[in-house]
Structure formats: C-alpha cells, structure tokens
N, C-alpha and C positions, 0 to 999 in steps of 0.2 A: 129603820132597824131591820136588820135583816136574820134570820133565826139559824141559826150552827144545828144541823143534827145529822147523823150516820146514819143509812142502812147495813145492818150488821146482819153477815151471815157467820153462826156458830157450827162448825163441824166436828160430833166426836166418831168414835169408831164405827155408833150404831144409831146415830142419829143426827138433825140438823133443826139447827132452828132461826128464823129468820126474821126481824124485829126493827125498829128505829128508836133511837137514843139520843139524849140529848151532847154537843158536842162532838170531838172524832177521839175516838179511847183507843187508847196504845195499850193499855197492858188490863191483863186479869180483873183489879183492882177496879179499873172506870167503868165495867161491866155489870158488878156486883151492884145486886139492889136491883137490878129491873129481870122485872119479873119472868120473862121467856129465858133469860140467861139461866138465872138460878133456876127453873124447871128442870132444863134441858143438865146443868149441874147435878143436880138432885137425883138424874137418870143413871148415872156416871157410877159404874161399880167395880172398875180395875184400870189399875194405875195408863195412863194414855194421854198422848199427847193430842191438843185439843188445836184446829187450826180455827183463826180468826179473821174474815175479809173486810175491812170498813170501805163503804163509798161516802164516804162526806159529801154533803150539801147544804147548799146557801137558800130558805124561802124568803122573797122580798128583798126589797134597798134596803142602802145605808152599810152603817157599821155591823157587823154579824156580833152575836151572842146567841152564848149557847141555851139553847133551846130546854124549858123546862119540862117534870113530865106532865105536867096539864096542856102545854104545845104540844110534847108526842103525841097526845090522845087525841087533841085534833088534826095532827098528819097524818098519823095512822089513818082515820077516819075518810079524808079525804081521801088519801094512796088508793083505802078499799073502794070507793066508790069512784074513781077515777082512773084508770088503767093507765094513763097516761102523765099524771099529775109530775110523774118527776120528770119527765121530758119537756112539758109542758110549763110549767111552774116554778123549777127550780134547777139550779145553777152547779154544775158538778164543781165541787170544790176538793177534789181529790181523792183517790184512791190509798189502802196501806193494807197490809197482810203483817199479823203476827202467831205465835204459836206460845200456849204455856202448856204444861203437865198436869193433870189433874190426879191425885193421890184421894180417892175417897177416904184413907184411913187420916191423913193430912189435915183432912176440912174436919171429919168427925172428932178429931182431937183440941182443932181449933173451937169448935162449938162449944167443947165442955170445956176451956180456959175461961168462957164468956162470963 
C-alpha cells in the first residue's frame, strides 16, 4: 500500500501557509477541514484571489490511497525531522496549481446558514 498525500502551499495576499494533506485536492472544498488551511482562511479580511500549489506524493509500494490525517501527522512528523525525507522516501506523483476567491463576507454568511 502506498499512501496519496500533497504538500500544499497556500498563498493569500498577506500570507502563506505550507502543510500536507491527505490525497491531491483540486478545488477550495478538498482543503477545508485541515487545520493550517482554515488558519491561514480565518486570516483572510478582503475579498482576494487565493493561489494554491499541490506537489502530490506516493510513500511506499503498492496500490496508493489517500492518506489519512493520523498518516499526515506521522509525515509531517517525519518531513520535520528529516530534511530530506521527500527526496529520500517518497515518490513525486505530480504537480497542479489552482486559484479560488476568498469573500470573507461569503464564508461568514455561510457559517450562519450552518
């Protein structure tokens, strides 16, 4: 088994934040829920277009699945004490850039539908 997961780099106008997730996320939506996204969200206070870089990778044989987040916590983990570990360990499985618009008035109107 082999484990799917992206290092994501988040770019907004006045910040970046840079993370690993399980899977490779295309859009806004596969982002939500892990916790450095929605930080670096929550920073966000006029309307901006937000850019998104995935490097997918494969750790390990076999069939690939995407990687839970108790596997993020131990690639993280590893990445930190290993400087090398994606060079070293695991398998470039592609690259992809997207971009959505972030409306803080947008998300806060969506919270109170909730």
């Amino acid at each position: 088994m082999a484990l799917l997961f992206s290092a994501v780099t988040v770019t907004s106008e006045d910040d970046q934040a840079e993370f690993l997730v399980g899977g490779i996320p295309k859009t806004y939506s596969e982002l939500e829920g892990w916790t450095a996204f929605d930080n670096l969200m929550n920073t966000v206070d006029s309307e901006q277009e937000i850019q998104v870089h995935v490097a997918a990778c494969l750790y390990g044989e076999g069939e690939p699945f995407n990687a839970t987040p108790e596997e993020i916590a131990y690639l993280t983990r590893r990445a930190e004490a290993d400087d090398d570990f994606f060079y070293d360990h695991c398998k470039d499985a592609g690259h992809s850039d997207f971009t959505f618009t972030r409306s803080p008035e947008e998300s806060y109107g969506m919270e109170m539908e909730l």
